[in-house]
C-alpha positions in Angstrom: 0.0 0.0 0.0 1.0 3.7 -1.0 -0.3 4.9 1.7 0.0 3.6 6.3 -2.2 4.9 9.3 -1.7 8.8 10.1 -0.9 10.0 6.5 -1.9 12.9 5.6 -4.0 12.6 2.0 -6.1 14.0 -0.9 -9.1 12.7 -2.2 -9.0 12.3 -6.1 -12.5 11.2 -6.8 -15.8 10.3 -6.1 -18.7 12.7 -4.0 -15.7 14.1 -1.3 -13.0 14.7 -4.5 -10.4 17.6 -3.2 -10.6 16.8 0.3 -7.8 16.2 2.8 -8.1 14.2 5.7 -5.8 12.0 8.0 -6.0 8.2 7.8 -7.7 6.3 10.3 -7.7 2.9 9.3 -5.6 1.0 6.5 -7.0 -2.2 5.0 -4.3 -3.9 2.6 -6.5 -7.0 1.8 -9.6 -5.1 0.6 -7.2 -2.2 -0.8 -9.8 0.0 1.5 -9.0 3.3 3.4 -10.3 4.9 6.0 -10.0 8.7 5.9 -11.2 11.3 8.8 -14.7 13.4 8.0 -14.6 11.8 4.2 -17.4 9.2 3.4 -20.0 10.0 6.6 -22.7 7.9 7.1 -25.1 8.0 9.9 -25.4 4.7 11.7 -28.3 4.5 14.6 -26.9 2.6 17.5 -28.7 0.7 20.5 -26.6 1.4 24.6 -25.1 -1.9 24.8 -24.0 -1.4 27.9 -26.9 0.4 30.5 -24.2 3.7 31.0 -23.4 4.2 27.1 -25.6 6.3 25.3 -27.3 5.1 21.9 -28.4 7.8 19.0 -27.7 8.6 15.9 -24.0 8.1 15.5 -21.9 9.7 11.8 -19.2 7.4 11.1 -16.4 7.2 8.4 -16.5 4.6 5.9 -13.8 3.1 3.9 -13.0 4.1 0.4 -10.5 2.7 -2.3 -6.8 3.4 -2.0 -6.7 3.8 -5.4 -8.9 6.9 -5.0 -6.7 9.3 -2.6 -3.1 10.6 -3.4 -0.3 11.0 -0.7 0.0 14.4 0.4 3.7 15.0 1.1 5.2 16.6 4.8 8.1 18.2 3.6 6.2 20.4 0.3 2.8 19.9 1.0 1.6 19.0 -2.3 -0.4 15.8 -3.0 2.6 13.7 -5.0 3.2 10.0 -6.2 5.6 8.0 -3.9 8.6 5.9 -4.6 10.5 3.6 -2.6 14.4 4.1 -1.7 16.5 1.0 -0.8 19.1 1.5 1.5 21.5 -1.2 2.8 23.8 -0.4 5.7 25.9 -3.7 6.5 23.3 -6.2 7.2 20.1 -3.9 7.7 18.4 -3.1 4.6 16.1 0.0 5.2 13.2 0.5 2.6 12.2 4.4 2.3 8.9 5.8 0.9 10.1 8.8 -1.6 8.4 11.9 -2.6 8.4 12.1 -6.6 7.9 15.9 -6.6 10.8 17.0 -3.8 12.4 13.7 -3.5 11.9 13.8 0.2 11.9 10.6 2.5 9.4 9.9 5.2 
């Protein structure tokens, strides 16, 4: 996946297109993300327990990766990613690459 838990992304398509919002949840088998305030529904929920309070609840549901773009730290633009190899002795270190600055996070 192009994209972990707590990037930072653009929405390219769909309803929410031009969007940014920070990733929740990452789901590599369905190639599914979960992106903060994009793709609301409303959800009525019962108290399970006697002390939690039921309602009308909005939750965030998963999109397609496919459908948001990496927004980058370092230049703040939405950008492609690449991946950087780096071997020091025995560790080898895999990097994700900005394609626009060429920064590594």
């Amino acid at each position: 996946m192009h994209v972990k838990k707590d990037d930072m992304v653009l929405v390219l398509s769909g309803p929410f297109a031009g969007k940014k919002g920070k990733v929740i949840k990452v789901d590599p088998e369905k190639s599914k993300v979960t992106v903060d305030g994009v793709n609301l529904v409303k959800r009525h929920t019962k108290p399970r327990p006697p002390a939690q309070q039921g309602g009308i609840v909005e939750k965030a549901m998963p999109i397609h990766a496919s459908n948001v773009m990496l927004v980058c730290p370092k230049c703040s633009k939405p950008s492609r990613t690449g991946n950087k190899r780096v071997v020091e002795g025995d560790n080898k270190k895999v990097f994700r690459v900005c394609k626009k600055c060429n920064a590594d996070f």
